[in-house]
C-alpha positions as a Markdown table, in Angstrom:
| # | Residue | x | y | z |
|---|---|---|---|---|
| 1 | Unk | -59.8 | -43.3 | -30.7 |
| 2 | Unk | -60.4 | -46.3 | -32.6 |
| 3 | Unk | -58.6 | -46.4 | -36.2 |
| 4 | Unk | -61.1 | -47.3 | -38.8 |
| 5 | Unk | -60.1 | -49.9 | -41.6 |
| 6 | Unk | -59.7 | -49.4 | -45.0 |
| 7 | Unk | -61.5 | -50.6 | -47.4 |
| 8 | Unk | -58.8 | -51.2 | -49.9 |
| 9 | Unk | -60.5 | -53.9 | -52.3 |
| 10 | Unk | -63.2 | -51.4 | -53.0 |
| 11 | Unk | -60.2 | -48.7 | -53.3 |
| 12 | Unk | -58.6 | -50.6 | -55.8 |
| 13 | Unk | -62.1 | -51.4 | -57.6 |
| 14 | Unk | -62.5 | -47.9 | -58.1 |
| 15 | Unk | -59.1 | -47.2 | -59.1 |
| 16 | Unk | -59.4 | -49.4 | -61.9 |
| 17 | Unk | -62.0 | -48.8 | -63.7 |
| 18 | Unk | -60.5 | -45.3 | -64.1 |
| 19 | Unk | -63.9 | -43.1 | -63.9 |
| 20 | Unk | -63.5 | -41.2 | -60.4 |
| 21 | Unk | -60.9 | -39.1 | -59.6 |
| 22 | Unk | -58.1 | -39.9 | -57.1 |
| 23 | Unk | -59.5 | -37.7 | -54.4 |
| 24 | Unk | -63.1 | -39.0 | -55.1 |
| 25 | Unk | -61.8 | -42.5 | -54.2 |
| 26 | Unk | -60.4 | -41.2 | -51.3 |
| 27 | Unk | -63.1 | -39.1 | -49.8 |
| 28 | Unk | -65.4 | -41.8 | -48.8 |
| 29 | Unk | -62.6 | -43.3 | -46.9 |
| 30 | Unk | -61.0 | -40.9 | -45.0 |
| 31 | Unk | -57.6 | -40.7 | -46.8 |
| 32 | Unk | -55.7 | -38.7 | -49.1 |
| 33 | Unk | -55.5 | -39.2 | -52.5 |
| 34 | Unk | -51.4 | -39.5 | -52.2 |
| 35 | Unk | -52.6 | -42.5 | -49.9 |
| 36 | Unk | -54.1 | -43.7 | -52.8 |
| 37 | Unk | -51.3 | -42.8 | -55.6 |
| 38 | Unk | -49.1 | -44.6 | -52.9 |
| 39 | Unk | -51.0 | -48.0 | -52.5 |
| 40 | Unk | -51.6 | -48.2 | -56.2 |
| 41 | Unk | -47.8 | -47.5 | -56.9 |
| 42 | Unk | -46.6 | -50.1 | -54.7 |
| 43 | Unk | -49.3 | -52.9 | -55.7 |
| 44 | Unk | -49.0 | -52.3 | -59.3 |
| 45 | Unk | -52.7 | -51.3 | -59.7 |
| 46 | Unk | -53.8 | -49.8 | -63.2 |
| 47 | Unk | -56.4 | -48.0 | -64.3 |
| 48 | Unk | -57.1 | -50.2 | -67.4 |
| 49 | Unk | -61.0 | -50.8 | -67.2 |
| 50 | Unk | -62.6 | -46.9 | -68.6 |
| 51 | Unk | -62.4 | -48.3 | -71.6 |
| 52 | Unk | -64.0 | -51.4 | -70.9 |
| 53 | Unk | -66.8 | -50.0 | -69.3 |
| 54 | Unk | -67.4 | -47.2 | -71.2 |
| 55 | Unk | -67.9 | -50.0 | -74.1 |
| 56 | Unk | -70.4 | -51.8 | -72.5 |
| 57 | Unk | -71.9 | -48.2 | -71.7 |
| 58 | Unk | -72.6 | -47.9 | -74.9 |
| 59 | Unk | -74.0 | -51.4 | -75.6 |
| 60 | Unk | -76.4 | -50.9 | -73.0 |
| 61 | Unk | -77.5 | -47.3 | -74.4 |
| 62 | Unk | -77.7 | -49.2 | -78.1 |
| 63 | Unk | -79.8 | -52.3 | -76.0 |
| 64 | Unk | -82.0 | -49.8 | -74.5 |
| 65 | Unk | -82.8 | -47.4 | -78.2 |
| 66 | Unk | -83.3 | -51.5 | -79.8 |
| 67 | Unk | -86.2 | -51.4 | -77.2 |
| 68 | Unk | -87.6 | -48.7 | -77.7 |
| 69 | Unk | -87.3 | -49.1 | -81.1 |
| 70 | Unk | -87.9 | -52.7 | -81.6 |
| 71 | Unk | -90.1 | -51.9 | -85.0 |
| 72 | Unk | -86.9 | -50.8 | -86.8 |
| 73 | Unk | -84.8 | -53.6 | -87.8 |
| 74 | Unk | -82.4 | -52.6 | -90.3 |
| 75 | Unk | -78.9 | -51.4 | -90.2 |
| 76 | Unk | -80.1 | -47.7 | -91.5 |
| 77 | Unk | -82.7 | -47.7 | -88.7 |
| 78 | Unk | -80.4 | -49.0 | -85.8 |
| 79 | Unk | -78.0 | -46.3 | -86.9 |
| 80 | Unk | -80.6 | -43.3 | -87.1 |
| 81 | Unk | -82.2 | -43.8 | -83.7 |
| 82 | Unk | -78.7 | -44.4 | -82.1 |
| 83 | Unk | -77.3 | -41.0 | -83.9 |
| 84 | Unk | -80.4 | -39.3 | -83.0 |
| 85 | Unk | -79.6 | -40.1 | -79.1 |
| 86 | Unk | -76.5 | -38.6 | -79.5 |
| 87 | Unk | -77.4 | -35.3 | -81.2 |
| 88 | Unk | -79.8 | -34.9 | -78.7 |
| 89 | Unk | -77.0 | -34.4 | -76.0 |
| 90 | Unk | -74.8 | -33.3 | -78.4 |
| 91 | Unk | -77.5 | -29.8 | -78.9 |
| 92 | Unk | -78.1 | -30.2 | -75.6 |
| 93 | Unk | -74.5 | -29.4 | -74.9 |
| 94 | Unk | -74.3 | -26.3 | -77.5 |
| 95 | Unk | -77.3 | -24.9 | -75.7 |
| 96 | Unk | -75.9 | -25.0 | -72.1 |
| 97 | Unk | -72.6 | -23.6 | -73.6 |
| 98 | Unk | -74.1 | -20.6 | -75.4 |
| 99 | Unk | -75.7 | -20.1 | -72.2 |
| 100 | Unk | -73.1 | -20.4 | -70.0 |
| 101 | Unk | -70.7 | -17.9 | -72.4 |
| 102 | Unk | -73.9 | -15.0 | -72.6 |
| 103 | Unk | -74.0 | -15.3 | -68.6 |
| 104 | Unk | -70.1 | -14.8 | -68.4 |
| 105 | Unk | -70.1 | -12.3 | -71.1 |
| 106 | Unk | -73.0 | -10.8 | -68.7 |
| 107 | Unk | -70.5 | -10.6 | -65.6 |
| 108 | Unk | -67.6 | -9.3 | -67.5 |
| 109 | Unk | -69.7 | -6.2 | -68.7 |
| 110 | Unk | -70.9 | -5.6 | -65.0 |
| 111 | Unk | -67.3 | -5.7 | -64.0 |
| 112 | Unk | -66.2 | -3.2 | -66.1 |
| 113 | Unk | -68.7 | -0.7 | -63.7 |
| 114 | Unk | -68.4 | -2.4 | -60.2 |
| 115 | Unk | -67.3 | -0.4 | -57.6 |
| 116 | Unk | -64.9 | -3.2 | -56.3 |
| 117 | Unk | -61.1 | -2.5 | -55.4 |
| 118 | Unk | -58.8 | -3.3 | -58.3 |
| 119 | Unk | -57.5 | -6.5 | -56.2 |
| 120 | Unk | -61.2 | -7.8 | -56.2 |
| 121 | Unk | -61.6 | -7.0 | -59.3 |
| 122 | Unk | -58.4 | -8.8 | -60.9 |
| 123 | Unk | -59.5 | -12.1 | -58.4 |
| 124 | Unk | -62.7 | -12.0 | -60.1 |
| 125 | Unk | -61.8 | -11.3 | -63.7 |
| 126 | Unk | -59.3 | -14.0 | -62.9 |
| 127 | Unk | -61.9 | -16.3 | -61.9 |
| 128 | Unk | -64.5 | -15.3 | -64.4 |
| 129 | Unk | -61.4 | -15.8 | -67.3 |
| 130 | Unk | -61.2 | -19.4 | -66.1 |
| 131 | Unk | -64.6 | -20.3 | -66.3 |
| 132 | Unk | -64.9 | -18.7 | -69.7 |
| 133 | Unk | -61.5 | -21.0 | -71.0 |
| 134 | Unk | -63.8 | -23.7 | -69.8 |
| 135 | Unk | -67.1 | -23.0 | -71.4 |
| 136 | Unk | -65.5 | -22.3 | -74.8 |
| 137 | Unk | -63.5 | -25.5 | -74.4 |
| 138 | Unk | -66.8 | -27.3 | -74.0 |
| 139 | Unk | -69.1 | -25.1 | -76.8 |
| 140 | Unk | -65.9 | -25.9 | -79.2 |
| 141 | Unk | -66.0 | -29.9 | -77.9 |
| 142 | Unk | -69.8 | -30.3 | -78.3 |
| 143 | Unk | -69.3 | -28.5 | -81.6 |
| 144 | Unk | -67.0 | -30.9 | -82.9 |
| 145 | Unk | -64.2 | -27.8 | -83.3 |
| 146 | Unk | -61.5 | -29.3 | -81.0 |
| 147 | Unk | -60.7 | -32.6 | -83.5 |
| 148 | Unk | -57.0 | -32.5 | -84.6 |
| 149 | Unk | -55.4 | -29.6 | -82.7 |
| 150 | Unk | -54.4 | -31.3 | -80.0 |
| 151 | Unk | -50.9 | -30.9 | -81.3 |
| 152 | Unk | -51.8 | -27.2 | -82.0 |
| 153 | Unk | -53.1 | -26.1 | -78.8 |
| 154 | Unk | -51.1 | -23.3 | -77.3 |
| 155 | Unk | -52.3 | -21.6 | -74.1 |
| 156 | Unk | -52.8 | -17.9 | -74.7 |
| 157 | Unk | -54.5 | -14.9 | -72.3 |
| 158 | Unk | -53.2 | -12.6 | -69.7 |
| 159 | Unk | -52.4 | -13.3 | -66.2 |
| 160 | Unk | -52.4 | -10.5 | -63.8 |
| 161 | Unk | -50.3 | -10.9 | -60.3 |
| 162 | Unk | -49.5 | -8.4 | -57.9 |
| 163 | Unk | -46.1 | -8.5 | -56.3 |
| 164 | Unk | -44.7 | -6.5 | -52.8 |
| 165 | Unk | -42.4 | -3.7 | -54.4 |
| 166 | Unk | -38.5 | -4.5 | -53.4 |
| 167 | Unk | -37.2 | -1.7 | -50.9 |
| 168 | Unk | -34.1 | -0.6 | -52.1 |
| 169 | Unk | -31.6 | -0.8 | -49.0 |
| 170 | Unk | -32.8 | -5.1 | -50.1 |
| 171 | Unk | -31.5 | -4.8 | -53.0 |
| 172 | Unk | -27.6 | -6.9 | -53.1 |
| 173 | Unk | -25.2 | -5.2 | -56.2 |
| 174 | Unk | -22.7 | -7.6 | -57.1 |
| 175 | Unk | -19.7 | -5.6 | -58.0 |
């Protein structure tokens, strides 16, 4: 079989500007993302340019609204029809949350009188719990609620697990 070359210039392009994740770089060519982790390790790569581009992101979304809006020219205008872009997506973002939270809150309640066994029933809780944490952390982000408690943050909830009882004759007694 013929072993394919890597593409590592375009690896490393992607690497640095810091937007995909490791394992989406490595997808597209057949590797790992440890490949990745590896290669960037030992040629010193960094992933310095989100910030750069997520910049000029924003110039171009500010070019594009000056377009549209090329009637308004003052500083008060600019700044309107720029924060009016971004409380569109910003509602936008409390309205897919809410929606998200009333479909979980939804699957919960139908839980509580499925006719699962309690193993399936503790996966999908489990599951379901995880996809709540992640809704609220994105209704509490699009709300604004998640500014300065990054120090406070403390991971709370319950985990169920389900463990093989010990046999007795396995249990050692130091003496």
């Amino acid at each position: 079989m013929k072993k394919r070359k890597i593409d590592w210039e375009k690896i490393e392009a992607d690497y640095r500007a810091g937007i995909l994740s490791l394992r989406d770089i490595a997808a597209p060519h057949g590797i790992t993302e440890s490949a990745v982790r590896k290669k960037a390790k030992e040629k010193n790569w960094q992933r310095d340019l989100n910030n750069k581009i997520q910049d000029h992101a924003a110039n171009i979304m500010q070019r594009e609204l000056a377009k549209d809006e090329r009637n308004k020219t003052t500083e008060r205008e600019i700044i309107d029809a720029n924060a009016q872009a971004i409380a569109q997506v910003g509602l936008n973002h409390r309205r897919l949350a809410a929606k998200a939270r009333e479909q979980l809150a939804d699957l919960f309640e139908e839980m509580q009188t499925s006719e699962e066994s309690l193993a399936n029933k503790s996966r999908i809780m489990q599951s379901l719990s995880g996809s709540l944490k992640t809704v609220v952390e994105i209704e509490r982000s699009a709300w604004g609620m998640d500014k300065n408690t990054d120090t406070q943050q403390e991971s709370v909830g319950i985990q169920v697990s389900f463990v093989q009882p010990i046999k007795t004759e396995e249990i050692l007694i130091n003496e």
